[in-house]
C-alpha positions as CSV (number, residue, x, y, z in Angstrom):
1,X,-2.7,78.8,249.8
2,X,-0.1,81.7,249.4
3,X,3.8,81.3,247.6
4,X,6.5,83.8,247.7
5,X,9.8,83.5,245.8
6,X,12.7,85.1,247.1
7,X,15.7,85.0,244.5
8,X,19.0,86.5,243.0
9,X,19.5,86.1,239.9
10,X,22.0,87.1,237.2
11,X,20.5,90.5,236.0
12,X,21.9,90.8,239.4
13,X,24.7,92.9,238.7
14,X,27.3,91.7,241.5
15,X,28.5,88.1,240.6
16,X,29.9,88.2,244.0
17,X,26.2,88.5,245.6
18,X,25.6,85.1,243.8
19,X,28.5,83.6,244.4
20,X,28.7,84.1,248.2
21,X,24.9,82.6,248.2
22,X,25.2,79.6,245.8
23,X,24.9,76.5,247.5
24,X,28.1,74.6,245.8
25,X,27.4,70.8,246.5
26,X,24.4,67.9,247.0
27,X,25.3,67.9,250.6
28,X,25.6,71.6,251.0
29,X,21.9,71.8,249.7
30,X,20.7,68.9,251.6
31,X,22.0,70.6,254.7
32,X,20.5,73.6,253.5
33,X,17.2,71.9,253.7
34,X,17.6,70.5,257.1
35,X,18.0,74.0,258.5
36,X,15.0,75.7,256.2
37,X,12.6,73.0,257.5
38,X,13.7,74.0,261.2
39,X,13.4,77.5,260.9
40,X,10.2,77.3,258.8
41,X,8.7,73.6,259.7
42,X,4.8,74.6,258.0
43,X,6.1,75.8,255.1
44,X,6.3,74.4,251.8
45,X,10.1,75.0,250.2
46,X,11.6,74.4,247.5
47,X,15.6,76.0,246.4
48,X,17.0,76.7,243.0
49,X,20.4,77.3,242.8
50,X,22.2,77.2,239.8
51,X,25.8,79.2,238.2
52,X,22.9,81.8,237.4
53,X,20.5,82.0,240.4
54,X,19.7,81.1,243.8
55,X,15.9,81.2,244.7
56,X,13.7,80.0,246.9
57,X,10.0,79.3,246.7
58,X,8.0,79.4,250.1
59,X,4.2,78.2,250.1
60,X,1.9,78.1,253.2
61,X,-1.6,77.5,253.6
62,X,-1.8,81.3,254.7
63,X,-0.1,84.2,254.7
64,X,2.7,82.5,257.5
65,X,5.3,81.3,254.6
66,X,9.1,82.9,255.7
67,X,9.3,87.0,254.7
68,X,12.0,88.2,252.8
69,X,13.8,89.4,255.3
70,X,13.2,85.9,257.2
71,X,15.0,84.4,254.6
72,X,17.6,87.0,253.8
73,X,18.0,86.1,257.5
74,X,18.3,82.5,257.0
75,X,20.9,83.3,254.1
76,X,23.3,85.3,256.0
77,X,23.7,82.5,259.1
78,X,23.6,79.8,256.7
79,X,26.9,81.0,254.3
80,X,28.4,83.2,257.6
81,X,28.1,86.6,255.5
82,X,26.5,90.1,257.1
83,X,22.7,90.7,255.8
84,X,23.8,94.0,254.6
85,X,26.1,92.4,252.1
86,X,23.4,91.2,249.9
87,X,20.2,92.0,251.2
88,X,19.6,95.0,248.7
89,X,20.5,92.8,245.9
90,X,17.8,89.8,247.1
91,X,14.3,90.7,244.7
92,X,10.9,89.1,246.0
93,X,7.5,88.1,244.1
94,X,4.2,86.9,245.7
95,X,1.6,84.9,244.7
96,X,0.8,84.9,240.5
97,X,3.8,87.0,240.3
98,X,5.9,84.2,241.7
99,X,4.0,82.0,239.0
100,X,4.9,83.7,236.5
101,X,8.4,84.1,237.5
102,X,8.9,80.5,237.6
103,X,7.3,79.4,234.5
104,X,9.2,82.1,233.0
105,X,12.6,80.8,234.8
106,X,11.4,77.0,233.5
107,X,10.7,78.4,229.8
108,X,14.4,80.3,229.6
109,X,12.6,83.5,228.6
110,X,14.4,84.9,231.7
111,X,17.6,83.1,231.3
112,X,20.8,84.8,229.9
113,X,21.0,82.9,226.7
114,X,17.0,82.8,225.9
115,X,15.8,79.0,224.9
116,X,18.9,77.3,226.8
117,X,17.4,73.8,228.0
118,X,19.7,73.2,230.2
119,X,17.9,75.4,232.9
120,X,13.9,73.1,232.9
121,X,16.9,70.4,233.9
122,X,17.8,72.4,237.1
123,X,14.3,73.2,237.8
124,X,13.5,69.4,237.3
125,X,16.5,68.6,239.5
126,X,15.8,71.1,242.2
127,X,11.9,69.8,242.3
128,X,13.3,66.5,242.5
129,X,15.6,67.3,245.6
130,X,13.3,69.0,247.6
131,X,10.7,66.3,247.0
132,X,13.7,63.8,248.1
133,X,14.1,66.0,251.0
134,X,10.1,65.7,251.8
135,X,10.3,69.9,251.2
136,X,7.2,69.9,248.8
137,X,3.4,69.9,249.7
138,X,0.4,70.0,247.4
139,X,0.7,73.9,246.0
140,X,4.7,73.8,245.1
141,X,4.1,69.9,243.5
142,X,1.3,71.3,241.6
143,X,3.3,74.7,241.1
144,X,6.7,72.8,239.7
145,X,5.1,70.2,237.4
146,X,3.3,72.8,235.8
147,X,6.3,74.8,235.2
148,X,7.4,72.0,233.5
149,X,4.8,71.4,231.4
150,X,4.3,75.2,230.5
151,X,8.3,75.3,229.4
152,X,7.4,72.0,226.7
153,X,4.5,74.1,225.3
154,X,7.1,76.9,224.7
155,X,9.6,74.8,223.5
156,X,7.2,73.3,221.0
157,X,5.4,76.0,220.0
158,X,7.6,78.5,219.8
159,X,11.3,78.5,217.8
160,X,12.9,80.0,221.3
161,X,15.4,77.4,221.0
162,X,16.6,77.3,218.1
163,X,20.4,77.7,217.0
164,X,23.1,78.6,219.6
165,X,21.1,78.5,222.9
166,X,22.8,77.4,226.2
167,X,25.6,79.4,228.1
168,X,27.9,76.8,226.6
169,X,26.9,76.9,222.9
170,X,27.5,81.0,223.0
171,X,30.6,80.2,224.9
172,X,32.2,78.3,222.0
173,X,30.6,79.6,219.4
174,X,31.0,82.9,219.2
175,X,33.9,83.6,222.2
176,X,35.9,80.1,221.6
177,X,35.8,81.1,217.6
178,X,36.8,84.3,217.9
179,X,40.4,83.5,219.1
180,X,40.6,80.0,216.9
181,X,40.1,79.7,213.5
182,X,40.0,75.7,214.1
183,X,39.9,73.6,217.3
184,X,41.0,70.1,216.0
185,X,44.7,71.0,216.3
186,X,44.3,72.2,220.0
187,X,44.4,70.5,223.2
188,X,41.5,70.8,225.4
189,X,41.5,70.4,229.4
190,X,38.4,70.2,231.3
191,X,38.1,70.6,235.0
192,X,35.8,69.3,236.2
193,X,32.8,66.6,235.3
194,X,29.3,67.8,236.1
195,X,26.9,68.9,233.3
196,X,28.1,72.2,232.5
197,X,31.6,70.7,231.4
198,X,29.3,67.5,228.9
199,X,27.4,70.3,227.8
200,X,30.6,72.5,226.9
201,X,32.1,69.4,225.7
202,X,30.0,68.3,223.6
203,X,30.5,71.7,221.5
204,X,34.0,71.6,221.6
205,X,33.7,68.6,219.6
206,X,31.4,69.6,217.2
207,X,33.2,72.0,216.1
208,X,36.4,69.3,215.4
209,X,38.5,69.2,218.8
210,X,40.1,66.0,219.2
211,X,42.8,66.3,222.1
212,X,40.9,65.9,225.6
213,X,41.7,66.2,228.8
214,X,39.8,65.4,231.6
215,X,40.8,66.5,235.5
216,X,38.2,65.9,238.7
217,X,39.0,65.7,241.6
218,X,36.2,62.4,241.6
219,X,38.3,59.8,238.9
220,X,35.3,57.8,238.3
221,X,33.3,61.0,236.6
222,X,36.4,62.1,235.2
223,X,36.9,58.8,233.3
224,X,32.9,58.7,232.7
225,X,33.0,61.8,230.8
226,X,36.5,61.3,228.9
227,X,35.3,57.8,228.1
228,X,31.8,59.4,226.5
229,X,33.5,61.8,224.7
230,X,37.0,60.0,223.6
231,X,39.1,62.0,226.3
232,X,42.1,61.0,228.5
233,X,42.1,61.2,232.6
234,X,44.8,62.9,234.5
235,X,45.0,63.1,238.3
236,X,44.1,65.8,239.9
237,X,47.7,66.6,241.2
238,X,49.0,66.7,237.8
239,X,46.6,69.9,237.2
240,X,49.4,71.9,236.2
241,X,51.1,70.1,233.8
242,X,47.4,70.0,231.9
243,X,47.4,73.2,232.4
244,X,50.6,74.1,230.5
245,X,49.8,71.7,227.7
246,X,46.3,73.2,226.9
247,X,45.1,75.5,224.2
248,X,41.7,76.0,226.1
249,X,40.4,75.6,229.1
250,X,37.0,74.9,230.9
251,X,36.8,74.9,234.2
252,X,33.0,73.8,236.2
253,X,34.0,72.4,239.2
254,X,31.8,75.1,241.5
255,X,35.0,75.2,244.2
256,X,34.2,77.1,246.8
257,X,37.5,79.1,246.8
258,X,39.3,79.6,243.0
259,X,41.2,76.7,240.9
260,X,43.5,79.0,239.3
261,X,44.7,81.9,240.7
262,X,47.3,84.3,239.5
263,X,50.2,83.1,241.1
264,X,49.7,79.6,240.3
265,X,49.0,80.8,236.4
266,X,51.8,82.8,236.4
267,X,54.1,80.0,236.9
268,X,52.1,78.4,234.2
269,X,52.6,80.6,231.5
270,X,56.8,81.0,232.6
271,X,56.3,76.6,231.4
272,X,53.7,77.4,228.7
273,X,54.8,80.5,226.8
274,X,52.9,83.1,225.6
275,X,50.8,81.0,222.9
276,X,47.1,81.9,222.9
277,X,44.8,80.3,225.4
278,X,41.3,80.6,225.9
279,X,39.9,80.2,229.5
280,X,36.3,79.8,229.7
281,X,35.6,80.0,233.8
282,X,31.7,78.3,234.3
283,X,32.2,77.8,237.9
284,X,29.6,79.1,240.7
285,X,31.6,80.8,242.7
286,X,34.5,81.8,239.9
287,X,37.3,79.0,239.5
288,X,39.9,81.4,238.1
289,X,40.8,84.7,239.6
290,X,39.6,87.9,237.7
291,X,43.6,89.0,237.6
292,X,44.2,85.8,235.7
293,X,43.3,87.5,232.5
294,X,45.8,90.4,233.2
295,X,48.9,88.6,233.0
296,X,49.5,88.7,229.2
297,X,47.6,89.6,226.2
298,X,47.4,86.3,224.9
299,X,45.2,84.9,228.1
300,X,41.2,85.4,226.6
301,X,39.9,84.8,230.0
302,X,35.7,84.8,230.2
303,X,33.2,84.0,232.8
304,X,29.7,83.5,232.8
305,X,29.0,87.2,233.5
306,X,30.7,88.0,230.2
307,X,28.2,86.1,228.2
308,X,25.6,88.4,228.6
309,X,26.4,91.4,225.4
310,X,26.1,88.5,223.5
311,X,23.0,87.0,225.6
312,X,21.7,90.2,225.0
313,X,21.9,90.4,221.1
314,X,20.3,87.1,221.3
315,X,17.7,87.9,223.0
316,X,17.0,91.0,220.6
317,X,17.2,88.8,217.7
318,X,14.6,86.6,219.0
319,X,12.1,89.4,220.5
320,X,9.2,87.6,218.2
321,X,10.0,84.4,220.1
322,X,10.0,85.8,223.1
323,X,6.6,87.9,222.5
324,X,5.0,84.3,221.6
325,X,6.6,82.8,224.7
326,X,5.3,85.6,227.2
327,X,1.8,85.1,225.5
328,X,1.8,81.4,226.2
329,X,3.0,82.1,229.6
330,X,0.7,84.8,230.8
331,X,-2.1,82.2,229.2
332,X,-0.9,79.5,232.2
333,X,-0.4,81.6,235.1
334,X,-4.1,82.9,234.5
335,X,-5.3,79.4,234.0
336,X,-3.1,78.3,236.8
337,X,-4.5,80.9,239.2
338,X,-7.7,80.2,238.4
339,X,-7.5,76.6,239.0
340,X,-5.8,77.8,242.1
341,X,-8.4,79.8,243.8
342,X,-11.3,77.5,242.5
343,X,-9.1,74.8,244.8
344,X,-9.7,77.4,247.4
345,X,-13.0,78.4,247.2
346,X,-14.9,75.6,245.3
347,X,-15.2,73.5,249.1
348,X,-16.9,76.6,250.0
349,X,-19.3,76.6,247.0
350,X,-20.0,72.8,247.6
351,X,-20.9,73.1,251.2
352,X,-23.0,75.9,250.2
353,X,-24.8,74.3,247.8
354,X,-25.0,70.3,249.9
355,X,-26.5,72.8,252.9
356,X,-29.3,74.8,251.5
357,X,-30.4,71.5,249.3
358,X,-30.4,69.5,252.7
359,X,-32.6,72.7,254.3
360,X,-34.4,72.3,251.1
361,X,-34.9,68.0,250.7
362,X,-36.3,68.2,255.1
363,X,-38.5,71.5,254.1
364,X,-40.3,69.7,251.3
365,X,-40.3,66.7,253.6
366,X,-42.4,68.2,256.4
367,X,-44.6,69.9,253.6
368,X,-45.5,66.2,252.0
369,X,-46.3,64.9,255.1
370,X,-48.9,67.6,256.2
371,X,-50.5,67.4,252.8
372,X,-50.7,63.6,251.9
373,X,-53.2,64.2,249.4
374,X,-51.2,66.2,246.7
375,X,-51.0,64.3,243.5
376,X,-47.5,63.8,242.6
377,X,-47.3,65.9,239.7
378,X,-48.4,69.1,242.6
379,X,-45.2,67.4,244.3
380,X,-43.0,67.4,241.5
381,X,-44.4,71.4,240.5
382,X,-43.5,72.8,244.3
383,X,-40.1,70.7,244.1
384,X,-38.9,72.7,240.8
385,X,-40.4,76.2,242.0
386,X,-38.5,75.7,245.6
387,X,-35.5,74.7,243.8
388,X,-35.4,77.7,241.5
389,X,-36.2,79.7,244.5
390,X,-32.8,78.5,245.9
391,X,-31.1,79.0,242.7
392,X,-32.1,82.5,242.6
393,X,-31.0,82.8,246.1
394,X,-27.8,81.4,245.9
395,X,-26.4,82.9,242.4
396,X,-25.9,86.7,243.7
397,X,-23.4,85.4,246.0
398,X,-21.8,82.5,244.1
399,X,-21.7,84.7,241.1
400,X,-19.7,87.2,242.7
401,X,-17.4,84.7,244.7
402,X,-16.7,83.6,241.0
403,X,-16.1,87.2,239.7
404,X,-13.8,88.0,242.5
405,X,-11.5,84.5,242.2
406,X,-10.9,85.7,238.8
407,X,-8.0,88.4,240.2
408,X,-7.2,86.2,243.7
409,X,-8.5,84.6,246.4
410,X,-11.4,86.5,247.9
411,X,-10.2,85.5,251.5
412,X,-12.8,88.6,253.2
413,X,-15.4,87.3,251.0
414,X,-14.8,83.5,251.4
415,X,-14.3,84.3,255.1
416,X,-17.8,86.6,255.2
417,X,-20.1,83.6,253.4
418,X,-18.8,81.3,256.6
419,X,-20.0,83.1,258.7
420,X,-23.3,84.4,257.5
421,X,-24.1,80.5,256.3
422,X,-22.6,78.9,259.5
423,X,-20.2,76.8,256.8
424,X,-17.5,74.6,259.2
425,X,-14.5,73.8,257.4
């Protein structure tokens, strides 16, 4: 069994790369699926896309599961964009590196803020869709649930996430803080109602705002999160008169094409005045347009690409954490590979072993029943000595099938003892 990943990710210095490869709704992904499975019907797949990354994890029984350029392929028809536009941007990993690239992904050791939980949630979701999407097969079930289990140890046994660890946590506590002294005398709007703008919420409020607004273009999610978090509701065609009342601004809503865009903000601020505001864009692709920040010096406009200076002083601060973390996770991907290529090569082993016993249980047989007169402890003395004999016979080669699984499957080898031993799968 063989796995590639193929992903972009945010060290990814073009936003734009990940933006114009995110796949923006449930429906979008779903279709997403459809096509994969057509393209690439024997292959296991599962896709992770989130604000930060957009990978996908191929498996196959041999070495048949979709190429990088395969899927590169697949990306550019599927979002309508030229190969050349991103392909150089696109990284791959095979086999244990893939392993270790998603347990890594699942423990937030490669995420911009290190110890965020949100993202073992989008791994969790994005194992649940493709399983809903019957995308999964025994290597990538095995493959995700471990993942999950490997980012618990880390969680537990490790202090990764402690303090401010989730893109929104840094977002409010060190950006949102260094334009306003306080929060509870400002009015917040929210745009959108998925789990970036709870998570960002729920910040906000701990550190004291009061005045919420909540605009979706969905009123039952919009009223779901105001009423969780004691906000108000305002249609989604009232947009700009939220927008004119509010001191800060979140917007998650993943639009495919920006919210706000200069002109519309422009008129915004001719209403508004030129009072501090703080725009904190979340969205996957951007909902407010870079120039928006350029209008006045009061607009502190930030998106999820400007986290990472302060991602990265995290992630300095917590290089112990991390060295722990990495140790646990190179512990799992060697246990998981060996488990792995044990699945692969113990059948051989067994069938090794069930044959030359057989050859061995009709041998002694048709010995016993040309000399009837042996007593039975001469029986049971020629039984252990042919036995050992086997033993002996069979270790050289089981020994060094064992040896070799220890670095990968030893497909020549496993391959070479069929052969020679006549084993039928």
């Amino acid at each position: 069994m063989n796995l590639q990943v193929v992903f972009c990710n945010y060290h990814t210095s073009r936003v734009a790369v990940r933006e114009k490869l995110a796949f923006t709704s449930p429906d979008h992904l779903q279709e997403a699926y459809r096509e994969l499975q057509e393209a690439f019907p024997d292959s296991e797949l599962v896709v992770l896309s989130t604000c930060n990354r957009v990978e996908v994890y191929a498996a196959h029984a041999d070495d048949r599961y979709p190429s990088q350029e395969q899927l590169a392929q697949f990306f550019a028809e599927f979002h309508h964009i030229p190969v050349s536009d991103f392909f150089d941007d696109l990284l791959a990993e095979q086999g244990e590196e893939a392993v270790r690239h998603l347990f890594r992904v699942a423990s937030s050791v490669d995420s911009m803020v290190l110890g965020e939980s949100q993202i073992v949630n989008q791994v969790k979701d994005a194992y649940r869709i493709a399983k809903d999407n019957n995308s999964c097969g025994i290597l990538t079930n095995t493959l995700f649930q471990r993942a999950i289990k490997v980012s618990s140890r880390v969680r537990t046994e490790t202090k990764l996430s402690e303090g401010r660890v989730s893109v929104a946590s840094v977002a409010v506590g060190d950006f949102g803080k260094s334009i306003f002294e306080r929060f509870d005398d400002k009015t917040v709007l929210i745009i959108g109602a998925g789990e970036m703008a709870e998570e960002t919420l729920r910040y906000l409020k701990e550190e004291g705002a009061r005045k919420i607004i909540v605009v979706n273009r969905s009123t039952e999610r919009a009223e779901m999160l105001a009423m969780n978090w004691g906000g108000e509701v305002s249609p989604w065609d009232q947009l700009d008169e939220c927008l004119i009342k509010a001191d800060i601004v979140v917007s998650t809503t993943g639009a495919t094409q920006p919210v706000i865009t200069e002109e519309r903000y422009r008129a915004i601020r001719k209403a508004s005045g030129d009072k501090p505001v703080f725009l904190l864009d979340l969205g996957a692709p951007r909902d407010i347009s870079a120039s928006v920040g350029d209008i006045d010096d009061n607009i502190f406009l930030y998106n999820i690409d400007d986290l990472e200076a302060t991602c990265d002083l995290n992630r300095q601060q917590r290089s112990r954490e991390v060295k722990k973390a990495n140790t646990i996770i190179e512990e799992e991907t060697a246990l998981f590979m060996q488990e792995l290529h044990h699945r692969e090569t113990g059948p051989v082993v067994q069938r090794l072993r069930s044959q030359w016993h057989e050859t061995r249980e009709e041998e002694l047989r048709r010995l016993f029943n040309k000399m009837p007169h042996l007593a039975e402890e001469d029986r049971e003395q020629i039984e252990n000595s042919v036995g050992r004999i086997i033993n002996k016979l069979l270790h050289p080669p089981l020994e060094t099938l064992r040896e070799e699984s220890q670095s990968g499957t030893p497909e020549g080898l496993v391959t070479a003892l069929k052969k020679l031993f006549h084993i039928q799968d």
